[in-house]
DRENPA-3360 file (N, C-alpha, C; in nm, 2 decimals, always signed):
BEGIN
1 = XXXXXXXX = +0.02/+2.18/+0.49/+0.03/+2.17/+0.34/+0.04/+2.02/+0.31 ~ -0.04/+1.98/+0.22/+0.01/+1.84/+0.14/+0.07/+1.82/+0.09 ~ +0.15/+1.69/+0.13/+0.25/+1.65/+0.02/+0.22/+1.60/-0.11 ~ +0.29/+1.62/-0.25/+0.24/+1.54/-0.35/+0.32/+1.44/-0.32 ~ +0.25/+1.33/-0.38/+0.27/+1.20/-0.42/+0.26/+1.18/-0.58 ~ +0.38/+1.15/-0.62/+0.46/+1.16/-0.75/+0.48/+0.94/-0.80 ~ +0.44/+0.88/-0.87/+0.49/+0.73/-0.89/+0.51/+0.78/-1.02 ~ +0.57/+0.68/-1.03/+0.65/+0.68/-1.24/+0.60/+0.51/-1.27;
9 = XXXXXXXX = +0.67/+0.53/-1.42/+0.67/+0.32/-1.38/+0.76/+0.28/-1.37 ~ +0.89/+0.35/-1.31/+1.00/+0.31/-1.24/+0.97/+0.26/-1.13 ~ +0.89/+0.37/-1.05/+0.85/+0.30/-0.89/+0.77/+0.15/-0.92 ~ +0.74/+0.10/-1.00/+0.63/-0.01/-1.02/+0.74/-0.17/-1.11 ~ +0.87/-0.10/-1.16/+0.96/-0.17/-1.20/+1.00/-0.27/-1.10 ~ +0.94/-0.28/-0.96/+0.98/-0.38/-0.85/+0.93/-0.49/-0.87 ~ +0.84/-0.51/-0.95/+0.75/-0.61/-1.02/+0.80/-0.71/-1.11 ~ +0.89/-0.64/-1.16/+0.96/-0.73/-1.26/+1.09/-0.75/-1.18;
17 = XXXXXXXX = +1.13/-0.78/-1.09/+1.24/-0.79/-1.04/+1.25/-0.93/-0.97 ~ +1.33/-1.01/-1.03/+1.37/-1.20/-1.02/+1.38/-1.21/-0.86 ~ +1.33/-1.32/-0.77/+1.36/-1.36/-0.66/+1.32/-1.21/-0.54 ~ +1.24/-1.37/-0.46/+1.17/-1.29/-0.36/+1.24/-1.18/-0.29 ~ +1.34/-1.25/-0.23/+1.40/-1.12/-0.12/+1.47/-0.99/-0.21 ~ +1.49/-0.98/-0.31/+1.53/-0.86/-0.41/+1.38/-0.78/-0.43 ~ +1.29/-0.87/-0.48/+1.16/-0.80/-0.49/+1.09/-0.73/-0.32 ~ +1.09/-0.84/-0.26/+1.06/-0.77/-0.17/+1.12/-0.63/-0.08;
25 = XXXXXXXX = +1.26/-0.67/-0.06/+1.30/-0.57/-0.05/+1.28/-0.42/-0.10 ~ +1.31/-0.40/-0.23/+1.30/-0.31/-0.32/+1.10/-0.26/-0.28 ~ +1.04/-0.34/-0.30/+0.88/-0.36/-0.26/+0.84/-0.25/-0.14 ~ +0.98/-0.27/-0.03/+0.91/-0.22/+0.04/+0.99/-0.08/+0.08 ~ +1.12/-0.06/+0.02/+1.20/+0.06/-0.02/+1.13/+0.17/-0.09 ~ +1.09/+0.15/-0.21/+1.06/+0.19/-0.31/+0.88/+0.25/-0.32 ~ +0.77/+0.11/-0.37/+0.62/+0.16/-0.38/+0.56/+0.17/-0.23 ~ +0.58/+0.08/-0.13/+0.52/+0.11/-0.03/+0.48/+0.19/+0.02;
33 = XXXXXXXX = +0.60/+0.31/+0.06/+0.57/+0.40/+0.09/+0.48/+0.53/-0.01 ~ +0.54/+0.46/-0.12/+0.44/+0.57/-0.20/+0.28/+0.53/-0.19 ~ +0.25/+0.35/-0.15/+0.10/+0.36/-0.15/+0.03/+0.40/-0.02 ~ +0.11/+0.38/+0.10/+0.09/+0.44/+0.20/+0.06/+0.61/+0.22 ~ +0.20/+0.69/+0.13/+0.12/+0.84/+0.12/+0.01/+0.86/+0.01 ~ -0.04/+0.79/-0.07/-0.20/+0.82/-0.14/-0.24/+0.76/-0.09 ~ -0.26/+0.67/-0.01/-0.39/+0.58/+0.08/-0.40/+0.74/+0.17 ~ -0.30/+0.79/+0.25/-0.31/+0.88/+0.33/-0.38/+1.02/+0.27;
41 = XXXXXXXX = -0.34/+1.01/+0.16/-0.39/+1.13/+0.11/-0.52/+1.13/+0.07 ~ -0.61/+0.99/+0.02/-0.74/+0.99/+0.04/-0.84/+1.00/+0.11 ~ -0.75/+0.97/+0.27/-0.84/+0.88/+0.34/-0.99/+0.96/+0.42 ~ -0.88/+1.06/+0.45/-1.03/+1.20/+0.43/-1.09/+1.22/+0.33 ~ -1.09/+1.22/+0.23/-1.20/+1.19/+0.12/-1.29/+1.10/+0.13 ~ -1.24/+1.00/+0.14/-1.31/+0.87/+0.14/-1.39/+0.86/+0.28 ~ -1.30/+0.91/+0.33/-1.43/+0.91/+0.54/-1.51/+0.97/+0.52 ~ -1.53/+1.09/+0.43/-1.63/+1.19/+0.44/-1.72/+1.13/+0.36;
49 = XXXXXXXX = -1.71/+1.01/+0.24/-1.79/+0.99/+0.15/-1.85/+0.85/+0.26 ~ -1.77/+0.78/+0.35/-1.84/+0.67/+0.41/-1.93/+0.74/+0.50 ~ -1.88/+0.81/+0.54/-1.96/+0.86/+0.69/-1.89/+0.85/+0.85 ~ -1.78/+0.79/+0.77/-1.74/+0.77/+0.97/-1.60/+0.73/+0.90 ~ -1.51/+0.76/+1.05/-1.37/+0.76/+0.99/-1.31/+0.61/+0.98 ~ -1.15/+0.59/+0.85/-1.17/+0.51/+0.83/-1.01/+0.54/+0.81 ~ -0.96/+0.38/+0.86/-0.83/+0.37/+0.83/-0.71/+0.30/+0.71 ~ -0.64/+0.35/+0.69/-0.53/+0.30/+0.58/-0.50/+0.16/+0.63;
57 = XXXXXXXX = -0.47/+0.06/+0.53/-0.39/-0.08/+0.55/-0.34/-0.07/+0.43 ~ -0.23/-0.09/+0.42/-0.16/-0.09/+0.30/-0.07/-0.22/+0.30 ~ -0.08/-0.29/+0.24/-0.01/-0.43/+0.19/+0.15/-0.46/+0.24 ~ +0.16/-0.56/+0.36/+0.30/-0.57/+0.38/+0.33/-0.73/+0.29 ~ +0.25/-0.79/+0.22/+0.30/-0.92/+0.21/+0.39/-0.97/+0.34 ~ +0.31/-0.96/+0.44/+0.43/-1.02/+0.51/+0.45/-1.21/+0.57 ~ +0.31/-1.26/+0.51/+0.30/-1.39/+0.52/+0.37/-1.46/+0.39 ~ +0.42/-1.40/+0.35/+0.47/-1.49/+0.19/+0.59/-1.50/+0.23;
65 = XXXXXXXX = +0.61/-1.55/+0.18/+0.81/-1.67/+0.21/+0.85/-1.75/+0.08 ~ +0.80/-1.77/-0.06/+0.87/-1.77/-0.16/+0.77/-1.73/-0.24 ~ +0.66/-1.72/-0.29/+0.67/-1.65/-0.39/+0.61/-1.46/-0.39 ~ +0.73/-1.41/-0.45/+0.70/-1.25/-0.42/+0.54/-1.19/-0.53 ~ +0.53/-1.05/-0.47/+0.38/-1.08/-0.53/+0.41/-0.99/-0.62 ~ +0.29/-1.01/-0.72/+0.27/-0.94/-0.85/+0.20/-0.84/-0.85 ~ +0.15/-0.83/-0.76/+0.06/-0.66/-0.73/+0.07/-0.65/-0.54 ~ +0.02/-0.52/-0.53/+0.00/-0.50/-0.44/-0.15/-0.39/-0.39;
73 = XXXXXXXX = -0.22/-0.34/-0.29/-0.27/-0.30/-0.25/-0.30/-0.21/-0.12 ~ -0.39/-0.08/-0.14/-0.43/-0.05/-0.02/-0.60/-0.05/+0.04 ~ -0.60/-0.05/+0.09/-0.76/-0.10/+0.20/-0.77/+0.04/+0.28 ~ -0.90/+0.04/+0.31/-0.94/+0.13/+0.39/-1.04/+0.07/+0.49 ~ -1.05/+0.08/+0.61/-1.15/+0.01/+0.69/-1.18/+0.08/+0.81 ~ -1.30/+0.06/+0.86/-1.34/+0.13/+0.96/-1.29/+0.07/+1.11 ~ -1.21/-0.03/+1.09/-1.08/-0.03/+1.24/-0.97/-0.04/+1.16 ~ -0.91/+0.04/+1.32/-0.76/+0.06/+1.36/-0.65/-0.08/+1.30;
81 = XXXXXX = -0.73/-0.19/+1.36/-0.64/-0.28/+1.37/-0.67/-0.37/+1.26 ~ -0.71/-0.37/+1.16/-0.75/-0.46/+1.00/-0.87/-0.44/+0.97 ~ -0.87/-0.49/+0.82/-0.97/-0.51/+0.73/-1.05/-0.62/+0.76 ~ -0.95/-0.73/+0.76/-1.02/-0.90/+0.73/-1.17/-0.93/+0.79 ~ -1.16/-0.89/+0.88/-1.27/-0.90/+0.98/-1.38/-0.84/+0.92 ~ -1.39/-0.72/+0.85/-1.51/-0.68/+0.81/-1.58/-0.72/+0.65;
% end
């Protein structure tokens, strides 16, 4: 069975939240995991519409060190180990 995947604009309230390590934190408590379960929940959709299977990357910001980000993202790519490359 699927899980639903439920966001409000509470989950998205991390955005407005002052100073990096508060935001990030909260960033990665809070939406992360929600964009990780709808990246997951597509990703069979989307393999079947590329043609070959394809994997989730969902946004760690993890190269930033002061300024926290104002959006975030998920990627789908046909390797395991990143997007950048393709």
């Amino acid at each position: 069975m699927t899980k639903t995947v439920t966001l409000s604009k509470k989950d998205f309230d991390v955005f407005a939240i002052d100073g990096f390590g508060p935001r990030m934190e909260a960033f990665k408590a809070v939406l992360r995991p929600h964009l990780v379960a709808v990246a997951e929940r597509l990703v069979p959709a989307v393999s079947e519409v590329a043609g070959h299977p394809l994997y989730v990357h969902v946004a760690k910001h993890a190269r930033r060190t002061v300024n926290p980000p104002s959006e975030s993202w998920a990627a789908f790519a046909s390797e395991p180990r990143g997007y950048k490359k393709l």
